[in-house]
N, C-alpha and C positions, 0 to 999 in steps of 0.2 A: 929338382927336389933336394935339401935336405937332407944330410945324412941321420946319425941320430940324438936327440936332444933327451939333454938328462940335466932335472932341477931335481937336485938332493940335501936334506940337509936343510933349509934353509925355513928358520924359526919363527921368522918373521915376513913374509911372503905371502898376502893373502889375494892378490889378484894377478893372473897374467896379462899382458899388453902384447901378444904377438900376434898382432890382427894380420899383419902383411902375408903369414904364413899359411900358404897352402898345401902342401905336401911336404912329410918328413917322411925321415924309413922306419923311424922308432922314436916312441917318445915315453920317457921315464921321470915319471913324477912320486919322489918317493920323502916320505919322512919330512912332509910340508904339512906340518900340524895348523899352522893359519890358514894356510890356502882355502879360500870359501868359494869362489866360482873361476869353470874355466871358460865364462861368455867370453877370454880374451883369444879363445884360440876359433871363435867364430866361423871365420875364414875358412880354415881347415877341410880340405875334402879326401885327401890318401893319406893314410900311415899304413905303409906296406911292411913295414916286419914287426910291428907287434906292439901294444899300447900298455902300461904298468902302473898301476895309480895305487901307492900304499901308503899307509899312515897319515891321510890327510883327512882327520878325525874334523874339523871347520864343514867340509864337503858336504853337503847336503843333495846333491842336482849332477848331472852329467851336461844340463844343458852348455851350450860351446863345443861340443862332437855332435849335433843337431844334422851337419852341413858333410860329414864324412860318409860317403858314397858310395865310395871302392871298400869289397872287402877287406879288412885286414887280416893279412895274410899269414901274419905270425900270432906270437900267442895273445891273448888277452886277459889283462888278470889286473881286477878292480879289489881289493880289501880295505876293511878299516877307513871308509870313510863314515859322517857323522848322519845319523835321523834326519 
């Protein structure tokens, strides 16, 4: 597993590509105002301590956490993404 992964800041960012990743402990996706879809975290089945998606106003869809299994076990807190 994965410790914890944090994409901050980052203005121009509208797609991930971490298809290899299967389990993190945390994943911090904050203030990725391009960011439009997370199909890149597809793979994805555990994030054990806690998932944070702010200010990614592009967002429309959650699809790409489709395939996350396990509960996660820390916080969860989704704001500010886009209609």
């Amino acid at each position: 597993m994965c410790g914890t992964i944090s994409l901050i800041d980052n203005l121009y960012l509208a797609n991930l590509d971490l298809g290899a990743l299967t389990s993190v402990g945390a994943l911090i996706l904050y203030n990725n105002p391009a960011l439009s879809s997370l199909t890149g975290l597809s793979n994805l089945t555990t994030v054990s301590n806690g998932l944070w998606v702010f200010g990614s106003t592009a967002l429309t869809s959650l699809d790409g956490l489709n395939n996350v299994s396990s509960p996660i076990a820390g916080l969860l807190e989704i704001t500010a993404i886009g209609n």
